[in-house]
N, C-alpha and C positions, 0 to 999 in steps of 0.2 A: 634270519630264520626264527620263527617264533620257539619260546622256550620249550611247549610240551612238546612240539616236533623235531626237535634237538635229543631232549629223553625218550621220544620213542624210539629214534633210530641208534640208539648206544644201546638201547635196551634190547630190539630187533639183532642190533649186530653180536652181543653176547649172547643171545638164547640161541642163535643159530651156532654159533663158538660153541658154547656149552653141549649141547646137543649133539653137536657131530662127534664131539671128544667124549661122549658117553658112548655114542653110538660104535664108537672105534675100541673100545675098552671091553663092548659085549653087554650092556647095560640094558637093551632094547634087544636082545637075541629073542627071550621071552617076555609077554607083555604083564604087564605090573597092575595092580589094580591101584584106581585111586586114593583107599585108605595107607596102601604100601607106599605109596610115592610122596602121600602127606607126613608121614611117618619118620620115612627118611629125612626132608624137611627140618621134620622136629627134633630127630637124635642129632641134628649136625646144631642147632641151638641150643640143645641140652650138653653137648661137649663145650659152648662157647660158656656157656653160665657154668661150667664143672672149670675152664681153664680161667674164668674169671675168680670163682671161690679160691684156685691154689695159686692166684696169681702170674699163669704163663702167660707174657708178653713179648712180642717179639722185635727183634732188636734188626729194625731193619736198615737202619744208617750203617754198621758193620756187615751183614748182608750184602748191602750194594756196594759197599767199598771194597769190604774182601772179591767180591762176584768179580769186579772192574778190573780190581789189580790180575789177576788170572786171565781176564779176557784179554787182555792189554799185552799179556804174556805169551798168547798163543796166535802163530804165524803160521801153521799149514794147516790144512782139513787132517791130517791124521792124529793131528793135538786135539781136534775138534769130543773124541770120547773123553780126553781127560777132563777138558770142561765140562761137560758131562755129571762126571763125577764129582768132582768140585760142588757142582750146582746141586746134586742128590742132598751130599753131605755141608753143604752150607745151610739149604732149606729146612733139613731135619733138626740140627742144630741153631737155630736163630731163627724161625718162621714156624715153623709145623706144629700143632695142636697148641697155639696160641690162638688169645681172644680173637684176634683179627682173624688170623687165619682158619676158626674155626666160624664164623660170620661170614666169610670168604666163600665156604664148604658150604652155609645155608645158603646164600644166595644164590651159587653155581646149581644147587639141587633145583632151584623155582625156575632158576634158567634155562636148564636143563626139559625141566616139565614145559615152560611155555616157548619153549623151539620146538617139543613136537607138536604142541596144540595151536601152531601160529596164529588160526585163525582168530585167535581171543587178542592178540598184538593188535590187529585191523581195526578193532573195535574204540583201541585204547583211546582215551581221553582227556588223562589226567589223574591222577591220585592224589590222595592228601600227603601231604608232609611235615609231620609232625614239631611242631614248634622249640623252638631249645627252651621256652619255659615247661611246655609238656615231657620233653624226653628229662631235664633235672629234676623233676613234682617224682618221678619213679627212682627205685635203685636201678641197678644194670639187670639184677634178677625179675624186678618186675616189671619191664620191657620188656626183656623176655620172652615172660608171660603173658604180656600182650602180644608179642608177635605170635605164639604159637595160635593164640586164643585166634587170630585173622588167618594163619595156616589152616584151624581146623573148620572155620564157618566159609573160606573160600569153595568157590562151587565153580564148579567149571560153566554151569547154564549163566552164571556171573560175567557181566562184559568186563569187572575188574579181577577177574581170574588170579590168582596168585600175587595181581600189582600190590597191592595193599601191604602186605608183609614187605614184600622185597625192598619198595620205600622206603619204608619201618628201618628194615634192614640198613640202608643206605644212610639215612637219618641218623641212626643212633651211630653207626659206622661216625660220622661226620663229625658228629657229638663229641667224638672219643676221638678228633684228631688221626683217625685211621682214614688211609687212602685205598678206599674198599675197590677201586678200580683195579689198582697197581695190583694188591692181593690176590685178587681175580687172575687175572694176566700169571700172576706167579705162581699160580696152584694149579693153575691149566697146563702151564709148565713143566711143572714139576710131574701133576697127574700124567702125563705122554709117557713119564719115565716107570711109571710102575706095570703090574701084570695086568692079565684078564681080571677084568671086575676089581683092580686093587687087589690082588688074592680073597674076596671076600664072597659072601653065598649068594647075596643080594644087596 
């Protein structure tokens, strides 16, 4: 199967993942306009460059081993809430509002936007991916910066509708020896376990 059609269907299968896990949280009750949906976007890049200046990294070899030894430990469905909670409180401590996992949060956000807008997926074609001589030529702040800079001139009349960043995104993930997939998977997770909207306004 040729490569870009390998990426578009990983990309297809998370925007609809993302999307319906927003749509279950209450996220789509009322509709958003597209400076609000870019926005969000960019506060969830602006926490990853805030958890990169104070240094929160998240330690996921203990994660998975603590996560393992517990699962390993539970034998009925009725144990099934205490993992649960294990998994709350493993996540918050060793994952949550870390670099990854706040990269994790932007890309869920584009994913999120291009499962409702599918038809911009049909179009896809390919996007660039940034060189590992281009993403080391920047700090991690001014990547960043460039990401947001393709968040805010993406346009929906655009057939590369939000692809452009999420790449970006994916790239510099890659850069940094982060498994932006696994992260994904693990904050979609974790996100089932919180309230309406995350307790939040918007």
């Amino acid at each position: 199967m040729p490569v870009l059609e390998n990426q578009l269907i990983v990309i297809k299968h998370y925007a609809t993942k993302a999307h319906e896990a927003a749509k279950a949280k209450g996220w789509w009750n009322e509709p958003s306009s597209m400076p609000t949906l870019k926005a969000l976007i960019i506060s969830e890049l602006c926490e990853a460059l805030e958890a990169d200046r104070t240094g929160r990294h998240a330690n996921v070899a203990y994660f998975k081993h603590r996560l393992a030894e517990i699962e390993s430990s539970i034998n009925s469905p009725v144990q099934g809430e205490i993992l649960t909670q294990h998994y709350k409180t493993l996540f918050k401590s060793h994952i949550k509002d870390s670099v990854s996992d706040e990269l994790a949060d932007a890309a869920i956000r584009i994913l999120d936007v291009l499962g409702w807008n599918k038809k911009k997926l049909g179009s896809y074609k390919g996007t660039f991916v940034m060189s590992d001589e281009a993403l080391a030529f920047f700090t991690f702040s001014e990547n960043i910066y460039e990401i947001i800079k393709e968040v805010v001139q993406s346009s929906p009349r655009d057939n590369y509708f939000l692809l452009i960043p999420l790449r970006y995104i994916e790239a510099l993930a890659e850069s940094l020896n982060i498994d932006l997939i696994w992260h994904i998977e693990a904050k979609l997770r974790y996100n089932k376990l919180r309230g309406h909207k995350h307790g939040k306004k918007y």
